[in-house]
Structures are given as structure tokens and as C-alpha cells.
N, C-alpha and C positions, 0 to 999 in steps of 0.2 A: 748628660752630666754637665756641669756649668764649666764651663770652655776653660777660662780662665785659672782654675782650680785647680782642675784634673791635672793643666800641665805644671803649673807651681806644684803640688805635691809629687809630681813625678819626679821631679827635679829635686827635690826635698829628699827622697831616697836617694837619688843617686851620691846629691854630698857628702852624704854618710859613710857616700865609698873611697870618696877621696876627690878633689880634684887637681890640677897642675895650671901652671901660668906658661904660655907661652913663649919660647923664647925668642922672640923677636915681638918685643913690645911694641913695634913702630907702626905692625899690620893693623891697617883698619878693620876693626870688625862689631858686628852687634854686641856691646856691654852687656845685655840680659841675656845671651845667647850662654849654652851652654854644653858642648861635645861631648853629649854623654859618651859614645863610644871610643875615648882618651881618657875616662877615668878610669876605665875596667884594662890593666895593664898587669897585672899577677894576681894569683889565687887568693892572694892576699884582700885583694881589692874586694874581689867576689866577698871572701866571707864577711868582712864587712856591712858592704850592702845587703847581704843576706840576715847577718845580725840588725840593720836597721829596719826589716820587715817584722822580724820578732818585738823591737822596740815598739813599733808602732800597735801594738797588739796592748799595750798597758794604757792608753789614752781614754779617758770615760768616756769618751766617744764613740771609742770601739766596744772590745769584747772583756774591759779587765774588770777587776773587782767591783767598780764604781759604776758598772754599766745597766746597773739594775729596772732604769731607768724603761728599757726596751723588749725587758722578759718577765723577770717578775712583777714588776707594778703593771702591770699589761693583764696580768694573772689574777687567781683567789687569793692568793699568799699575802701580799703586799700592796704598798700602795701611798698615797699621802693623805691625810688627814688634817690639814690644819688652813687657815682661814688663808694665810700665804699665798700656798701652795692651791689653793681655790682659785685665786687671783691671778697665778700666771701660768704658764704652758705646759709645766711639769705635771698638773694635775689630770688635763687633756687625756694622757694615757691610759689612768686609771679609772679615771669618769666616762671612759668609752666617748668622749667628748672631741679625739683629733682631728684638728683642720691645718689643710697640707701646706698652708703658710708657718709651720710648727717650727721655730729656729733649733730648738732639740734633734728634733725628727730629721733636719736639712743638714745637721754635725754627723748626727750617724752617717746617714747615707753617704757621704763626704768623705767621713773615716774608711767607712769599709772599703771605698772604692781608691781612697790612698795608700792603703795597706795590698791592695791587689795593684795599681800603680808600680809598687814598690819591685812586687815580686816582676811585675813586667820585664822593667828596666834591668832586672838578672835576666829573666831567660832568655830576654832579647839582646843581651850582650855577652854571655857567658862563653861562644863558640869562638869569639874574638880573642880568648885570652888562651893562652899556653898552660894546661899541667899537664906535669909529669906525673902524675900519679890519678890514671882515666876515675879511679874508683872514686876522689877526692871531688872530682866534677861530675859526676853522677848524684853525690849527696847531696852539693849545695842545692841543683837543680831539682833534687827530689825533695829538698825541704821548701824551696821556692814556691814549687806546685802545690805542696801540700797547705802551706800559707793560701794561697790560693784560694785554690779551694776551699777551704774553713770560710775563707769571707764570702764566696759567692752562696753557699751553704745558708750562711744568714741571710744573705739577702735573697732568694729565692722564696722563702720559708715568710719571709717578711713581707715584701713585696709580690712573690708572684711574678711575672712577666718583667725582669730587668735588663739592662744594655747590657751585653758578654762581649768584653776587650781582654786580648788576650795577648796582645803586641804592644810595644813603648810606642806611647804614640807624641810625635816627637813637633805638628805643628797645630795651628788653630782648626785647620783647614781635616787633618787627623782628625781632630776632635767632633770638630764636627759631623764626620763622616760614621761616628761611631755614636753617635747619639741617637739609641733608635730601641725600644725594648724587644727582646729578642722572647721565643714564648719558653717557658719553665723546662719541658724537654729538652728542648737546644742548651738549657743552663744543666742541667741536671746530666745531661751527656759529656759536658765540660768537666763538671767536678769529676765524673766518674773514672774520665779518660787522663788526666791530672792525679789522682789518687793511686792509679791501676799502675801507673808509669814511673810513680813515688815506692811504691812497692817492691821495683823492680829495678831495685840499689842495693850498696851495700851499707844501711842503714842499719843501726841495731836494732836487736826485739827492745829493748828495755832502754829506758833511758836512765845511764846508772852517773855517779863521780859528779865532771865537770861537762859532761851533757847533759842534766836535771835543766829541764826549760826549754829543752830541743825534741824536734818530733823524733820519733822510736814507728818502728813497724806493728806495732801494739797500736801506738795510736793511729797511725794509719790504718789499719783494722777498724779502730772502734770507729772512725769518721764514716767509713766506708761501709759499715755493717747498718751508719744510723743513716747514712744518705739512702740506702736501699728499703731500709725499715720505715724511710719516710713517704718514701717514691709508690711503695706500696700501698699505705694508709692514705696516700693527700691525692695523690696524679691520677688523674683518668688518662685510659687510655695504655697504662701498663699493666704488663701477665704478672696481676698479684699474687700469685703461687710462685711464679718463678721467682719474680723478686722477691719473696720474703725468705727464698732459698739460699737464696743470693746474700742476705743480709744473715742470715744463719750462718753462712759457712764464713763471713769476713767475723764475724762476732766471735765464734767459735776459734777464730786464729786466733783473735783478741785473745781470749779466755786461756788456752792454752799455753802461753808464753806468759801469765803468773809465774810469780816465784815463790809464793806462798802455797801452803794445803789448803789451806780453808779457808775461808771472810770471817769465820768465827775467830781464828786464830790473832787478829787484827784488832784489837780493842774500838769503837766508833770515837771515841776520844785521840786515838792517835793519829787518826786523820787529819784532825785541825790544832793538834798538838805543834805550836813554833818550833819546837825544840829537837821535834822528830822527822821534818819537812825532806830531809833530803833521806831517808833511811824507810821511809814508810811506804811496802812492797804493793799497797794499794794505788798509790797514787802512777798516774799512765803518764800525764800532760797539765805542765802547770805554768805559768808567768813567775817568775822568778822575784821575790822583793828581797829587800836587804837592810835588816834589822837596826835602828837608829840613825840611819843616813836621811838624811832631808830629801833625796831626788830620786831614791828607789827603795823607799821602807813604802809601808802598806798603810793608806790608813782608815782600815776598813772596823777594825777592832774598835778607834777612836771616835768615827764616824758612826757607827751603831751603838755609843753608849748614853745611856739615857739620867737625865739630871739624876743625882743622891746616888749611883752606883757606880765601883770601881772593879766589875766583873772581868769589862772590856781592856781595860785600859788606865795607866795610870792620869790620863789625861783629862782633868774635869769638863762634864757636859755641861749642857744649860740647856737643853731640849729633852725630846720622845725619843731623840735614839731612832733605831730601827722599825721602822715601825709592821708589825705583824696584823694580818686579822685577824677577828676574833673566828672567820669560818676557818682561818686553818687551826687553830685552837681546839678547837670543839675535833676536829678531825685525826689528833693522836688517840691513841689506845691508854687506857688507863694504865698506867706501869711501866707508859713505854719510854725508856732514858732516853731517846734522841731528843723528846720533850726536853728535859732537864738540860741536857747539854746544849740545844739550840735556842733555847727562848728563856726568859726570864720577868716575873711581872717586878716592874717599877713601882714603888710605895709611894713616891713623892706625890706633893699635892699636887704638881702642876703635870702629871704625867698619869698615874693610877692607870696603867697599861701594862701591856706586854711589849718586850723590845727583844732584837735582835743578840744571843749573845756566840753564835755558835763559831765565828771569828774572836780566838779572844791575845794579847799581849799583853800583859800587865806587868811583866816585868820592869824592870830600871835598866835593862839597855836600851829598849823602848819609850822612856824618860815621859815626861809630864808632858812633852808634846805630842805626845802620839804616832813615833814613828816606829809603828810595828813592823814588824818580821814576817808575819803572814804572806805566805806563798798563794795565788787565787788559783784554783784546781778546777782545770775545764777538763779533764776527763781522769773516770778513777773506776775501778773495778766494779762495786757495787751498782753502777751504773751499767755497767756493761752486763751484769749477769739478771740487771731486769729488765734488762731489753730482749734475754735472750728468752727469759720468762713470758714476756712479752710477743716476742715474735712466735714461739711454740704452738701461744695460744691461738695468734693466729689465722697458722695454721692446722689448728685442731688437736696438738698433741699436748691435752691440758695435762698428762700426768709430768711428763717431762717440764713443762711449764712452773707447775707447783713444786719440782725438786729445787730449779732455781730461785724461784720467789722464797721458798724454806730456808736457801741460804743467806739471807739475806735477815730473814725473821728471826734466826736462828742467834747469829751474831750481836741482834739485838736485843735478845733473852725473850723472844715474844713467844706466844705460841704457834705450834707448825698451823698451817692453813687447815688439815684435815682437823685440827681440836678448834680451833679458831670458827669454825662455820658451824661448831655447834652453840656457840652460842647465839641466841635469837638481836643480842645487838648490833654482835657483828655482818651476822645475814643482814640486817633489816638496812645497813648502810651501806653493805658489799654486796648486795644478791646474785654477782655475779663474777667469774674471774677473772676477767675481764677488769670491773671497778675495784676487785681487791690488789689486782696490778698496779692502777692507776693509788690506787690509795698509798701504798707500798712507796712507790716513788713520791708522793709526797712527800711524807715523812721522812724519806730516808736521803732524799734530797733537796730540803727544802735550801731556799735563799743561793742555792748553786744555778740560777740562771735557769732552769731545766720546764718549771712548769709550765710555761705558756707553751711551750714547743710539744709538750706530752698530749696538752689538752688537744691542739693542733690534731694531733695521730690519733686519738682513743673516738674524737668525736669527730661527725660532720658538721659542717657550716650548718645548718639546720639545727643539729641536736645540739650543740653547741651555743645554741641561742635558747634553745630549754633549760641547758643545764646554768647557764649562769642566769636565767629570768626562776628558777625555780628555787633559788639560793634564797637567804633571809636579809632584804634589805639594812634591818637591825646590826648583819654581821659585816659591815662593810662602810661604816663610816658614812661620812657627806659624799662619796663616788658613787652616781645613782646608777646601778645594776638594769634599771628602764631605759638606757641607753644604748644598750647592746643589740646591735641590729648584725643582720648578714655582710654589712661594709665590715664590719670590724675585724673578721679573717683577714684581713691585708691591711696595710698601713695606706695612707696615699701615698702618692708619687711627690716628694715636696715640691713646691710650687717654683720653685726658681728653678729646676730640674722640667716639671712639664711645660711652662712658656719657651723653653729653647725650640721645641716644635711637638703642638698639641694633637699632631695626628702621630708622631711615630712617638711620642712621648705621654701616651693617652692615659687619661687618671685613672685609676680604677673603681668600680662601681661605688656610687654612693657620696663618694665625694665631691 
């Protein structure tokens, strides 16, 4: 990790937790120096710094609404398209074109490894401070982990073989000693043992009131049901029946701590309803925005709205908006409203596209600048119950499989899958339950960050480079699909990251 950095953003979490002046001004000491272990002085402090880890989690760098950048434009979903975005970095990702000098790609890794910084600097100070109430310190330190892990989570999936620091590391000399890629097991062991230990709090199932935006034992399930569901599908070298047992039964807890009956019961419109963000029994885990404030409104509504249309936002465009493929286009069902609700064609001359509309605020407390309401929703039900569809299958239990994927169908007015596979269109594009799994999650999660990560698990590196070479160039803009080689599974290692030292920091193939 670049030396430098790592310890400025560690340092960066900690002021958030507060710091003190010493009293005795007179003591010489280093002006840039900064005692972390005197900032952490009451519980008080802790949550703090622990609310600065969640803070860090809305920076487009990271994982928040704006991060499209490292999932979906990665994906068949999205993407950029215009002569611009040709010309500079951004387009790199979707043209399967990234070179590890990428200043995009060098923020993320940066971000993630700030926001794991962050949680350090708790659990490496939290034994220091005094409460009275054990259960209270149990939580900070299970949401701490749980931060954690969510970031190492991306980065493993991303990367492949990355450093695992898991202590504040407080000099250059730290830093340097930590700068070394550890292999995906060793990471994967991390998040688990982090997760397992976050579990084993008195954390709630749900996250209801004035904890909407804080982890719940729900989502510790679903993180932990998808770390297992992944470890299965991606890692050699683990007992993939055990682990997708393993990922069964945390999904399964998931699932059972609903407060709802049904997914049907749930309208798909009240999911990304602003008005319903904090009441809506789907939602697990979300980022918090806050509706006409300049410093924490959303402006993702605004940001996807495309010249001549006021679906999004009352905020006027002068672009394409969001921009959509036409292969995911072609890949709804005829009649299916997720269509309607998530996409929209733009008329305009300078646009005659499809755009983004399934983020919408248009109201006037969201004003002509576009400071929407929208809450960004990294884990929700519907997700969880086709993974679990997903996982059944497997392991072989496609009836139990299709009960799950039904509910899902079900809630969208579609047809169940046993009517649905008589038709010869549906077979001839699903043939299998597998790709009607895969399909399912399209749809029903498009533009929520999910599809690179899906394709990740459904395919191998191999078939993975069929299925996106077997695609229709046509449906994909100027990002040539001929570019998709076996490097493209893993991101590189950014370049100012592997000259720190090119043997324990070694790039990954291809690059």
C-alpha cells in the first residue's frame, strides 16, 4: 500500500474521533505526530470513530451510489459511451482496456484500504477505553469488523491475492512491513473469522428507527452467506459442498429474520420509493442520504437523468444520463415492470437512448439542484432469496431452487418458471437453471452494483471470456467486447501499489 497514505487516512479516521491538546504546550514534540491511543478516552469517542468508518463508505471511491464505476461498467449492464469518456480512464473499465497506472482504479484501492484503516484504528484502541455497559463494546467492535470485512470482501473479489492488515499501523516502518499480497484464503479466512465474531454480539436482527444505516445480524448473514456462496463458486481448493452449506444456512438466518410474509407483499416500486426508505421491511443495509442537504442528499436521481426528461429529478440534464445497454435491454421479459420502473428511452435528439431511471426524486424538497433523498441499498431481500435459489441449485436441489426464484417472479407479476420454460423463448435464452438464475438477478437487480460480482460466480474465467466474446458487439457501444481476455477476472495491482516492492507486490497476470 503506498506508505504515505495508508498512514494519513488512518489518521484521518481517527480525528473523527476526536482529538485533545496537550497540556503542557512547552513539551517538544513532532507537530505531524499524532497519539492515537489519547483520542479514544469514553465510549463516546469509539462511536464516533466508528460512525467515521460508516462515513467513509459514501465516497465514489468506495462502495456508495456513485461507485458504478468498478461493478457495473465492468459488467453487460453499463458502461460509457461517448467520445469523452473514450479519451480518458473511465472508459478503460468497460472497454476491458485497464492499465494499472489507472488514477480511478489507484482511488479505489486507496478508499477501500481507508475504510479498513479506519475500523483498525477502533479495534486496535477500543480495549483502552472504559464501559460500563460490556454489551455496548461488543457492538462497536462487531460493527467495526463487520466494516471490515465488507471492504476486504471487495477487494479480494477484485483483486485476488491482496495485503491483509488487520492492526493500526502507527509508523512508515509498519507500513512497510505490511506491504506484501497475502493469498485469497488467508483473506477469505479474515473476513470469515471477522463476520463469525460480529455475530456474536448483541447486535439486532433488523435494523429498525435510528439504526437504518447500521449493520443488523440480517446483514451479517447475508455478507456471510455471500462470502461462502463465493468461496464456493471462485476458490480452489475449498469443500464446495461444505461451503455452499455453509452459505445456505447463514442465508437462511438471513431469510428468516424478514418481517414481511411474502416479496410479493412488497410492491418493486417501494423499494426505491424516497418517501418509504426508512419503513420498507425489504430493505437489510443501506447508506443513509438526507433529502435537500448539499453534504449528504444523493445525487444519483440527478446524475442518471438524461437531456428533455424530468422522471429523475427536478434538476435539468444536458447529457445521456445513465447510461444502459442495449444487451441488457433485449434481456427483460416482455411485460416485465422492473423494465418500466428501472429504465426509460430518452426522445431527445442528442440522446435517442435508454437511461437510467430506477433511482428517482423529483420532488421540490429535492429542488432544481438535485439534492435527492435516495438512500443507496447494498443489501435487500430479494437478493438474498436468489442467492438462496442460487445456492440450492448448486447444490442440486433445483425444486427448492425454483420455489425461491418463483418468489421473486412472483412479486414481479412474471410467470412461475415451470410456465415460463414452456415457452420456446424463454428456453432458447435460459436453457438452463442455472442461466435463468442468472437472468432473474439481472433484472431484478440491475444498476445495484451486483452484476459483475454474479457473473464472477455463475461463470469460469474461461467461460466467461465466451460468454462476453459471444455477445453482439452491436449491443455495446464503442467498448470493444474483443478485448476481453483471461487478465480481465482481476483488476491489476495499481502501479504505485506494485513499485513499492514488485516481488511481494507482484501484478497479476496479464498486466
Amino acid at each position: 500500500m503506498n506508505r504515505k497514505l495508508i498512514i494519513t487516512t488512518a489518521f484521518t479516521g481517527l480525528m473523527l474521533a476526536g482529538t485533545s491538546c496537550k497540556e503542557d504546550f512547552l513539551t517538544l514534540t513532532n507537530p505531524n505526530a499524532i497519539e492515537l491511543g489519547t483520542s479514544f478516552r469514553s465510549p463516546d469517542d469509539v462511536l464516533l470513530a466508528v460512525n467515521g468508518i460508516y462515513q467513509s463508505l459514501r465516497s465514489s471511491n468506495n462502495i456508495g451510489e456513485n461507485s458504478s464505476l468498478w461493478t457495473d461498467e465492468r459488467s453487460d449492464d453499463t458502461g460509457r459511451n461517448d467520445n469523452q469518456s473514450n479519451a480518458g480512464e473511465p472508459f478503460q473499465f468497460n472497454d476491458f482496456s485497464l492499465l494499472p497506472s489507472n488514477t480511478y482504479l489507484k482511488s479505489h484501492w486507496v478508499s477501500l484500504y481507508g475504510t479498513i484503516s479506519r475500523a483498525n484504528v477502533v479495534l486496535s484502541n477500543i480495549d483502552n477505553v472504559t464501559f460500563a455497559d460490556a454489551n455496548l463494546k461488543k457492538q462497536y467492535s462487531a460493527e467495526a469488523k463487520f466494516l471490515r470485512a465488507l471492504m476486504y470482501f471487495h477487494l479480494v473479489r477484485k483483486w485476488g491475492d491482496v495485503p491483509l492488515v488487520t492492526t493500526q499501523l502507527k509508523t512508515a516502518d509498519d507500513v512497510a512491513a505490511s506491504t506484501f499480497r497475502v493469498k485469497q484464503a488467508e483473506v477469505y479466512a479474515q473476513i470469515i473469522k471477522d463476520l463469525s465474531e460480529a455475530l456474536d454480539s448483541n447486535i439486532p436482527d433488523r435494523a429498525t428507527g435510528a439504526t437504518i444505516g447500521r449493520t443488523s445480524k440480517a446483514a451479517i448473514n447475508t455478507l456471510l452467506g455471500q462470502v461462502y456462496l463465493t468461496m464456493a463458486t471462485t476458490v480452489t481448493g475449498v469443500d464446495k459442498t461444505a461451503t455452499l452449506n455453509q452459505a445456505k444456512t447463514c442465508l437462511t438466518a438471513a431469510y428468516n429474520m424478514k418481517t414481511f410474509a411474502t416479496l410479493a407483499a412488497i410492491p418493486y416500486a417501494d423499494v426505491f420509493d424516497v418517501t418509504k426508505k426508512a419503513t420498507c421491511p425489504e430493505l437489510i443495509f443501506q447508506i443513509v442520504n438526507k433529502q435537500g442537504d448539499p453534504t449528504y442528499s444523493s445525487s444519483l436521481a440527478a446524475n442518471n437523468q438524461a437531456k428533455g426528461e424530468t422522471i429523475n429529478s427536478l434538476k435539468p440534464a444536458a447529457g445521456s444520463g445513465g447510461n444502459v445497454t442495449p444487451d441488457l435491454i433485449k434481456d427483460y421479459e416482455t411485460g416485465d415492470p422492473r423494465m418500466t420502473w428501472s429504465v426509460k428511452f430518452a426522445n431527445d435528439a442528442i440522446v435517442k437512448d435508454y437511461f437510467i431511471t430506477k433511482y428517482r426524486d423529483a420532488s421540490a424538497a429535492a429542488s432544481n439542484l438535485g439534492y435527492g433523498g435516495n438512500d443507496w441499498i447494498l443489501m435487500r431481500y430479494a437478493d438474498v432469496i436468489l442467492m438462496l435459489a442460487e445456492v440450492n441449485m448448486q447444490l442440486g436441489d433445483n425444486a427448492t431452487a425454483i420455489q425461491y426464484l418463483d418468489m421473486v417472479r412472483a412479486r414481479a407479476g412474471m410467470p412461475a418458471y415451470a410456465v415460463s420454460v414452456l415457452n420456446p423463448a424463454y428456453t432458447a435464452k435460459y436453457p438452463t437453471l442455472k442461466l435463468a438464475i442468472l437472468h432473474e438477478r439481472r433484472v431484478e437487480l440491475a444498476f445495484e452494483h451486483k452484476r459483475w460480482f454474479d457473473l464472477l460466480r455463475f461463470f469460469t474465467t474461461e467461460e466467461l471470456v465466451t460468454y462476453f466474446k459471444s455477445k453482439s458487439q452491436a449491443d455495446f457501444g464503442i467498448a470493444k467486447l474483443s478485448n476481453f481476455s483471461t487478465k480481465d477476472r482481476y483488476y491489476p495491482i495499481p502501479f504505485d501499489e506494485y513499485k513499492l516492492d514488485p516481488v511481494k507486490m507482484y501484478q497479476n497476470p496479464g498486466y
